[in-house]
C-alpha positions as CSV (number, residue, x, y, z in Angstrom):
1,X,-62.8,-322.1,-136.9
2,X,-60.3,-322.0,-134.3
3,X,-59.9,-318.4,-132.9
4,X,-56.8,-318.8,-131.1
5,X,-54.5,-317.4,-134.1
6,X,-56.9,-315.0,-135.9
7,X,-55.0,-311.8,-136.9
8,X,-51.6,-313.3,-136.4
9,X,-51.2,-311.8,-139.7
10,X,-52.4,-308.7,-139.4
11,X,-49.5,-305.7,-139.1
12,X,-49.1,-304.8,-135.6
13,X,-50.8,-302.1,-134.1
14,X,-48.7,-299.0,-132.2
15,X,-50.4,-296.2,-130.2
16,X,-49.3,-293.5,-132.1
17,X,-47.3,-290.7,-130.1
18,X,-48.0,-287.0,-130.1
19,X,-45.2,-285.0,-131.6
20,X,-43.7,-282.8,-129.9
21,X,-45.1,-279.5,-130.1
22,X,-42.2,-277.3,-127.9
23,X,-40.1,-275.7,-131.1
24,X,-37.2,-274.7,-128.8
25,X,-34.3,-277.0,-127.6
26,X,-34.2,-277.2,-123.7
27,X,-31.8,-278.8,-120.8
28,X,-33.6,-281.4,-119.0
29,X,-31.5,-282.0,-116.4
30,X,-31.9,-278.3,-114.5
31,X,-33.1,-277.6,-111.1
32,X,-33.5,-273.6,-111.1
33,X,-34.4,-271.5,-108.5
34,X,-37.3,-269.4,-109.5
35,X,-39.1,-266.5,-107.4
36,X,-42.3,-265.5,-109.0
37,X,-44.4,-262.6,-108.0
38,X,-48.2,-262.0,-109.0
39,X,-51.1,-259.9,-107.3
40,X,-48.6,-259.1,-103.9
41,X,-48.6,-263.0,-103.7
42,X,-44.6,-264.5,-103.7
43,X,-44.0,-267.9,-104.7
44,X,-40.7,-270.3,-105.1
45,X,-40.5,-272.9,-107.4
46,X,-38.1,-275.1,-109.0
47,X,-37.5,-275.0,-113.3
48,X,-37.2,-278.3,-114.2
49,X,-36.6,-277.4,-118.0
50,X,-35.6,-274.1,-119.7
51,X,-35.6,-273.1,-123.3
52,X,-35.3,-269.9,-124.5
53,X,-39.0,-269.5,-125.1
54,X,-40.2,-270.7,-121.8
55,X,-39.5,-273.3,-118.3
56,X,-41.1,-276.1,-116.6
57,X,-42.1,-274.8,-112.7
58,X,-42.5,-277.6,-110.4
59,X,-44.5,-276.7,-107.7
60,X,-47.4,-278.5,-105.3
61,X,-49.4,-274.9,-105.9
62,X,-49.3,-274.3,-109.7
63,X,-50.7,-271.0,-111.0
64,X,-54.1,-270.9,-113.2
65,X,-53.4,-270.8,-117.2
66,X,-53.5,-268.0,-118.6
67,X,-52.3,-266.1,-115.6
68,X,-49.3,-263.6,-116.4
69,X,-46.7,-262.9,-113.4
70,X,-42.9,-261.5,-113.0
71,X,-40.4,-264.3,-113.0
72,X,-36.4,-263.8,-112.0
73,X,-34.2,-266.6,-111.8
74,X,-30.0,-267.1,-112.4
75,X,-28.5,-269.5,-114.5
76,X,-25.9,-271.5,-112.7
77,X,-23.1,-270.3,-115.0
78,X,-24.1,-266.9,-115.7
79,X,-23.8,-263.8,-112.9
80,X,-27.1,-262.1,-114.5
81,X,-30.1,-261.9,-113.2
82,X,-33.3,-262.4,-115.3
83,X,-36.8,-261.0,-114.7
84,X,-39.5,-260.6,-117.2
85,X,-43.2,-261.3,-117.2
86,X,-44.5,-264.7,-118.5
87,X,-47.7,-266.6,-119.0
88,X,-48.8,-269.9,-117.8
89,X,-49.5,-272.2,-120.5
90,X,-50.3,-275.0,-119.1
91,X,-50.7,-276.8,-115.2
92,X,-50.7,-279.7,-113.7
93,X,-52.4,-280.2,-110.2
94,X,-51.0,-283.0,-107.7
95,X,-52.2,-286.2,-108.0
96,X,-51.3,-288.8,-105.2
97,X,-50.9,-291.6,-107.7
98,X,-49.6,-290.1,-110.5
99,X,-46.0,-290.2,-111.9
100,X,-46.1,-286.5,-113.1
101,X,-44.9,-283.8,-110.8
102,X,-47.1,-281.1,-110.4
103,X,-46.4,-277.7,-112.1
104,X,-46.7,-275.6,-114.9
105,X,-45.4,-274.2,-118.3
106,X,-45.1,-270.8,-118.7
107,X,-44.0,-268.6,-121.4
108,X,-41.7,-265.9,-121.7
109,X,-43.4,-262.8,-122.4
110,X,-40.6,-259.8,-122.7
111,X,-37.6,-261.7,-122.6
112,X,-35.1,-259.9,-124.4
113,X,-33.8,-261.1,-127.7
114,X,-29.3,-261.7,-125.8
115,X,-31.1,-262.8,-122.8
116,X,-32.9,-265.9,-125.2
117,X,-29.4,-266.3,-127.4
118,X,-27.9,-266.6,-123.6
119,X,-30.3,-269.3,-122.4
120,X,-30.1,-271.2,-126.0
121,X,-26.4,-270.7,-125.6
122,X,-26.2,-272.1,-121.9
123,X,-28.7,-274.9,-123.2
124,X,-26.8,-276.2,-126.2
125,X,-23.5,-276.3,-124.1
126,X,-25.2,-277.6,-120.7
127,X,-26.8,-280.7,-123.0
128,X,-25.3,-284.2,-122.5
129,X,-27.0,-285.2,-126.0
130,X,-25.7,-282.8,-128.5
């Protein structure tokens, strides 16, 4: 039997994706200032994303999940500052070869309820795709 052309009718197979598992619609295309303060230790960072539940910090020194710190950042259009605490959800070290930045996800803690309807707000009108 001639091997070459076994399974040429079989249905192709696709790696299946993971859905997405973020609920909150976010701006991709954001580079945010961010100062972060935990334990007397200051950082800087850059938001990559921002949704009203949470951001995407790029940064070459992530922080450890599960570690809760104060967060303030601007949005470019709005003149208020925001502070609350958040939680790291997730982090991702640097890796030489990789094509991921490094960073982490944290999530809001205390945000209050106008300052999410702000974000959303500055999200849904800052979005090329909607």
């Amino acid at each position: 039997m001639d091997n070459r052309n076994k399974g040429i009718n079989e249905p192709a197979r696709f790696s299946e994706k993971k859905p997405d598992k973020r609920k909150d619609l976010r701006n991709h295309l954001l580079v945010l200032r961010v100062r972060g303060e935990s334990k007397n230790k200051v950082f800087f960072g850059y938001a990559k994303n921002i949704s009203k539940g949470g951001m995407f910090i790029s940064s070459v020194n992530p922080r450890k999940v599960g570690e809760e710190f104060i967060i303030e950042f601007t949005l470019p259009r709005e003149k208020k500052h925001i502070q609350c605490r958040c939680i790291v959800e997730w982090s991702r070290s640097y890796k030489p070869k990789s094509r991921n930045e490094p960073g982490m996800g944290v999530r809001f803690l205390d945000l209050e309820n106008d300052i999410k309807k702000m974000i959303d707000d500055w999200v849904k009108d800052s979005s090329p795709f909607l």
